[in-house]
C-alpha positions as CSV (number, residue, x, y, z in Angstrom):
1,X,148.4,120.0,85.5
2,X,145.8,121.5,83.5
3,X,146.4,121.4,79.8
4,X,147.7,124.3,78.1
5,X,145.5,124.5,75.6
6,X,142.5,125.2,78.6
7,X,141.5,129.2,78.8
8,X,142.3,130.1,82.7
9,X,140.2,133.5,82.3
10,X,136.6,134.3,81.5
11,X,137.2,135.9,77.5
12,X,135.4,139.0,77.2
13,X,132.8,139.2,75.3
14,X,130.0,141.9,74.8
15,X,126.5,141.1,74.2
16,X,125.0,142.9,71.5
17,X,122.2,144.1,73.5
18,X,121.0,143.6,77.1
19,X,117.6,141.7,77.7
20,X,115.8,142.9,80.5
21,X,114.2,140.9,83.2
22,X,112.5,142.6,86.8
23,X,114.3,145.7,85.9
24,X,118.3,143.9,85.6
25,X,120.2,143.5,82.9
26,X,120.3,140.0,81.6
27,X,123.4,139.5,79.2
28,X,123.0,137.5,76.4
29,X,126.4,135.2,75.4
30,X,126.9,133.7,72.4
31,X,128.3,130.7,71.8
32,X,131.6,129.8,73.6
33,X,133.3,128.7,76.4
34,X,132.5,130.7,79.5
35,X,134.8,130.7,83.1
36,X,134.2,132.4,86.6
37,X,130.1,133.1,85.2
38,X,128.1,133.9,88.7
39,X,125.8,131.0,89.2
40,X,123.0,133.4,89.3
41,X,124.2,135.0,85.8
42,X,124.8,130.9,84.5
43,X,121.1,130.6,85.5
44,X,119.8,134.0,84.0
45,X,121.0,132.7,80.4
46,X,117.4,131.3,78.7
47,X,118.8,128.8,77.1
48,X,117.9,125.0,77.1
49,X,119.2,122.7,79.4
50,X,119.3,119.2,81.3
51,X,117.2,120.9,84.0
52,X,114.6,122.5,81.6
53,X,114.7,119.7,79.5
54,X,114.0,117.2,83.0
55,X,111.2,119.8,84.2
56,X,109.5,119.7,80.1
57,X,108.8,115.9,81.3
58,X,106.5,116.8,83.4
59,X,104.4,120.3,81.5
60,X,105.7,122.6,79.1
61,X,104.8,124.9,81.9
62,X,107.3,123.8,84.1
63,X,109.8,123.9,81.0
64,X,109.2,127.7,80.9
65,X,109.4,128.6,84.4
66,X,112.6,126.5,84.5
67,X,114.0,128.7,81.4
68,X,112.4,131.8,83.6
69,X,114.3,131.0,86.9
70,X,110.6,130.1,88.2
71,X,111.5,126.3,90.1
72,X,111.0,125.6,94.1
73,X,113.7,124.6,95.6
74,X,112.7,121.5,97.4
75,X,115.4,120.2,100.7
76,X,117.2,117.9,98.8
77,X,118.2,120.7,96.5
78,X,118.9,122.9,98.7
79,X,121.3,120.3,100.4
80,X,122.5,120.0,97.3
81,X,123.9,123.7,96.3
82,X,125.0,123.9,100.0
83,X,127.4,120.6,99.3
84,X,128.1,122.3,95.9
85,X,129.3,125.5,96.6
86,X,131.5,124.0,99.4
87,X,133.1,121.6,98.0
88,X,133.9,123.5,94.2
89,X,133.6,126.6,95.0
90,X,135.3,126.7,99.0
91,X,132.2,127.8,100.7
92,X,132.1,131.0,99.4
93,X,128.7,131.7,98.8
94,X,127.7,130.1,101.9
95,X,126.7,132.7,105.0
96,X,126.2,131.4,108.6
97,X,123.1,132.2,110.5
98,X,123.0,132.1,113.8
99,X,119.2,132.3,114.9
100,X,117.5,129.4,115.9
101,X,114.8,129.8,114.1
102,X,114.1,130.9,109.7
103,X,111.3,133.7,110.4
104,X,110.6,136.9,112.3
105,X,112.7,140.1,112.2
106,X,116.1,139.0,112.8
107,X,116.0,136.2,110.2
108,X,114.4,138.9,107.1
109,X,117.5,141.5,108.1
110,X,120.1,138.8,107.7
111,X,118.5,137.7,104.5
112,X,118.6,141.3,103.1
113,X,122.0,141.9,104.4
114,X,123.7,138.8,102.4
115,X,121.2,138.4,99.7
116,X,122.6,136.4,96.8
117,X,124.5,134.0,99.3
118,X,123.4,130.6,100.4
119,X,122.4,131.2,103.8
120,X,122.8,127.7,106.0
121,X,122.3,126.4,109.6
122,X,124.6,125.2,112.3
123,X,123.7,121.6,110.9
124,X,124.1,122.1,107.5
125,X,127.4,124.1,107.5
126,X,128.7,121.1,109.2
127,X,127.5,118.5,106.5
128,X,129.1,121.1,104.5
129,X,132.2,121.1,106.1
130,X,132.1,117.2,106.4
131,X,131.8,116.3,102.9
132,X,134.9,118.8,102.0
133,X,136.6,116.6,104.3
134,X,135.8,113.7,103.0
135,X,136.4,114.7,99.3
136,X,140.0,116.7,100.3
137,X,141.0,112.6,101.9
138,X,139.5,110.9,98.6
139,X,142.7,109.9,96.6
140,X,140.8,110.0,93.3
141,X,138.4,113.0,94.1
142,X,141.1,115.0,95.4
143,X,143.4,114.8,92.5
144,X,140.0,115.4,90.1
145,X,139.4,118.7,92.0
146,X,143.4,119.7,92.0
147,X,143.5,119.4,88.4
148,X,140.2,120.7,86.8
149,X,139.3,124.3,86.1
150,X,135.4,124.4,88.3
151,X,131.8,125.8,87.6
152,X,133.2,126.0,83.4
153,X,130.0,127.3,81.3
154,X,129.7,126.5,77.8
155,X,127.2,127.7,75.4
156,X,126.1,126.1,71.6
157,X,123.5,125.7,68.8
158,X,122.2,122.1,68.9
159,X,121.6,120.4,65.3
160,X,118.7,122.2,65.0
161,X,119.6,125.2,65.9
162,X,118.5,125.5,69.4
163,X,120.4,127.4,71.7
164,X,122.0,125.1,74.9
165,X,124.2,125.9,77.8
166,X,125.8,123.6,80.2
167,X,128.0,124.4,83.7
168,X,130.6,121.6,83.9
169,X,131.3,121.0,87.5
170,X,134.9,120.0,86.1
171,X,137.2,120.0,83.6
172,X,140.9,119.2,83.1
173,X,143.4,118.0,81.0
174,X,141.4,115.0,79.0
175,X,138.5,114.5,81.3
176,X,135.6,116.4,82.7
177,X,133.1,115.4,85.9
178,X,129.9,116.2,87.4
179,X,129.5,116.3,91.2
């Protein structure tokens, strides 16, 4: 069972002011202990992370359009959110599209219509569905997912001040994981 001790509800918190970014309102946390944060509002936070820090290898420029939400997605991440959301989050982002090919009329009207959502293949919603399988039968991996709270964000000041966030894939009582 999940510790006592662990918050099973986002706290609320009010920012004291909301940045703007492309005309939306970008809430500002402070520092805490965040649960049930949209990916997309996680990702909206400019604060450092692993991947900023991981694309600040490479330029400073790619540091600041990973802080900015500016990255392409390349297969392999893609892959990776699909496998993700299905097997923390039960698939719930992830929309079906059933046209054979990703362009012309038909594909730009389903975008629109479920924009925000991971939109898959046949193929991929059945790797999808496969690894979900395949966790759900792992002893260990199973009882990990059971007993963890999933997608936790946390936000802090580093020694030197710097704002950081983190999304913990898991946590639970005395451990947490990363997918």
């Amino acid at each position: 069972m999940i510790a006592e001790n662990l918050q099973k509800e986002q706290p609320s918190w009010v920012p004291k002011g909301a940045k703007l970014k492309g005309g939306k309102a970008r809430l500002i946390p402070p520092c805490g202990i965040y649960y049930n944060v949209p990916a997309e509002t996680y990702r909206a936070w400019p604060y450092l992370n692993a991947s900023v820090i991981k694309a600040g290898c490479k330029s400073m420029l790619q540091a600041y359009n990973a802080i900015e939400g500016g990255f392409e997605e390349t297969p392999s991440m893609a892959l990776g959110t699909i496998l993700h959301s299905a097997v923390l989050e039960g698939g719930k982002d992830l929309r079906l599209y059933p046209g054979k090919v990703r362009r012309g009329a038909e594909w730009e009207e389903f975008k629109q219509e479920n924009e925000g959502a991971i939109i898959v293949n046949a193929k991929e919603m059945e790797s999808a569905n496969e690894a979900v399988s395949r966790v759900r039968k792992h002893r260990s991996a199973s009882v990990l997912l059971r007993d963890s709270l999933n997608e936790v964000s946390i936000v802090w000041d580093d020694m030197n001040g710097i704002r950081c966030k983190a999304r913990l894939d898991g946590v639970g009582d005395g451990f947490i994981y990363d997918y």
